[in-house]
C-alpha angles and dihedrals in degrees: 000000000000085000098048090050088054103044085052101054083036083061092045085059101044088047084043096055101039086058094046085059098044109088130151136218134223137238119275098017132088127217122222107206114190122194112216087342101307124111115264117166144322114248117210129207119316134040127344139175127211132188105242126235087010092060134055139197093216100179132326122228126220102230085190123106126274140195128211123196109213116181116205130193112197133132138240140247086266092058089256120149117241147202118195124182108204118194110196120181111209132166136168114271101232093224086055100047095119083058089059108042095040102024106051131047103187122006100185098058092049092048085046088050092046083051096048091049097046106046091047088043081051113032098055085067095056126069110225091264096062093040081073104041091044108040090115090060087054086046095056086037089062095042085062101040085053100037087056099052101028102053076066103069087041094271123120118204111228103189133341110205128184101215112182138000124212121200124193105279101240090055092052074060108053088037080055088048096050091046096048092054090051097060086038086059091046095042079055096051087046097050090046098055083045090059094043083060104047086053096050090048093050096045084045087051100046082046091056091048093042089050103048080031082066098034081052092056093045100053086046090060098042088048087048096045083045087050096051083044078070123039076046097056093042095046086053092062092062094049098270101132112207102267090060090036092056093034085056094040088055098043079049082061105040089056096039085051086051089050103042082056092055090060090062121105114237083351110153114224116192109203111189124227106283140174123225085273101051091118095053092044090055086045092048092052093046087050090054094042089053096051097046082053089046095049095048088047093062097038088054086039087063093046089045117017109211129194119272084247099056088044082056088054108050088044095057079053 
């Protein structure tokens, strides 16, 4: 009975110790198992066993990957105070596991100091100006500074960004100033050629009245010489001459103008004091006027003979 108790509770410890030694590991992480203190292996994902009391879980790794902030003050080539945020994605490499665990403490305070050395070893090159335009050239300047010393100690760099950059601010506002002024400048030259423009358009355009205004006038007085050619020449054919034909022609106006202006709403005529033979007399004195003009033209025509067509002309003056 003695026996059976003990082979039993031999059975329970041996259950009891094979189940102390099983473990498991996660994904993405890597176990370091030491054996009496001495490195031994480095045990992946999945189910593992260990001898206990003889093995030893010292420490797992994340394989996954991290980012570190890291925050810089330096200044630049033209003596400007800086802020720069650096963003740098690291992770350990899983061959070089051993590297990580034994060979570095503490990873983040080494990448921070490699930061800290390379943007104040780059950025004092740069003015502010180009600090801004270039930042991806300091980003890739970090990724190598810390590649090269990093791999070393079993950690591989993502990506290194430099992620925002934080002048004094009395500088932001002079930059804003400067800027300001600039689009000020450009919104000036553009207002300006607008109004070039506006004045061209509209001088093109005064040119273009004034010329068909003229061309207007021009074709008005040619219709109405054409039109006195004719009642002339009409008035010719039933024994009127020129000078009683104009001197009618011109009494027809003056009482057709009398009589365009009566039509007028809340339109002022003033008549002149005049006798019953007012309109004789007027016809009389045209007569005469056209005669004198008549006279002085022939005697300047033989002086200066001018073409049919020009005669036509002066007298339709």
């Amino acid at each position: 009975m003695d026996w059976i108790i003990a082979n039993y509770l031999f059975v329970l410890l041996g259950i009891f110790v094979f189940m102390s030694g099983m473990f498991t590991i996660k994904q993405q992480t890597v176990a370091i198992l030491e054996r009496f203190g001495k490195f031994h292996s480095i045990r992946k994902p999945g189910l593992h066993f260990k001898i206990p009391g003889v093995d030893k879980i010292s420490g797992k790794i994340s394989l996954k990957i991290q980012q570190l902030d890291v925050n810089v003050e330096t200044k630049t080539k033209d003596n400007v105070f800086v802020k720069i945020k650096v963003s740098v994605q690291f992770k350990v490499l899983e061959e070089k596991a051993y590297d990580a665990f034994y060979k570095l403490d503490n990873p983040t305070e080494q990448i921070t100091a490699y930061v800290f050395d390379t943007i104040r070893a780059e950025v004092p090159k740069l003015r502010l100006d180009d600090v801004f335009e270039r930042k991806d050239d300091i980003a890739v300047a970090i990724r190598r500074e810390l590649e090269e010393a990093m791999n070393t100690y079993g950690y591989g760099i993502v990506k290194a960004l430099v992620t925002d950059i934080d002048p004094d601010h009395a500088v932001k506002n002079a930059m804003n100033r400067i800027n300001a002024a600039e689009r000020e400048k450009i919104a000036a030259e553009y207002e300006g050629e607008s109004e070039r423009v506006k004045i061209v358009a509209k001088a093109r355009a005064d040119a273009e009245s004034k010329r068909l205004h003229g061309q207007g006038i021009a074709d008005q007085r040619r219709e109405i010489a054409r039109g006195l050619e004719e009642s002339v020449h009409l008035l010719n054919k039933v024994g009127i001459n020129s000078q009683e034909a104009s001197a009618l022609i011109v009494v027809t106006q003056h009482y057709d103008t009398l009589q365009s202006l009566s039509e007028k709403v809340n339109s002022n005529l003033i008549l002149l004091p005049n006798s019953p033979t007012t309109a004789s007399d007027m016809l009389n004195s045209t007569i005469t006027s056209f005669a004198a003009s008549h006279q002085l033209g022939e005697q300047l025509k033989l002086k200066n003979p001018m073409p049919k067509l020009e005669e036509k002309i002066i007298l339709k003056e």
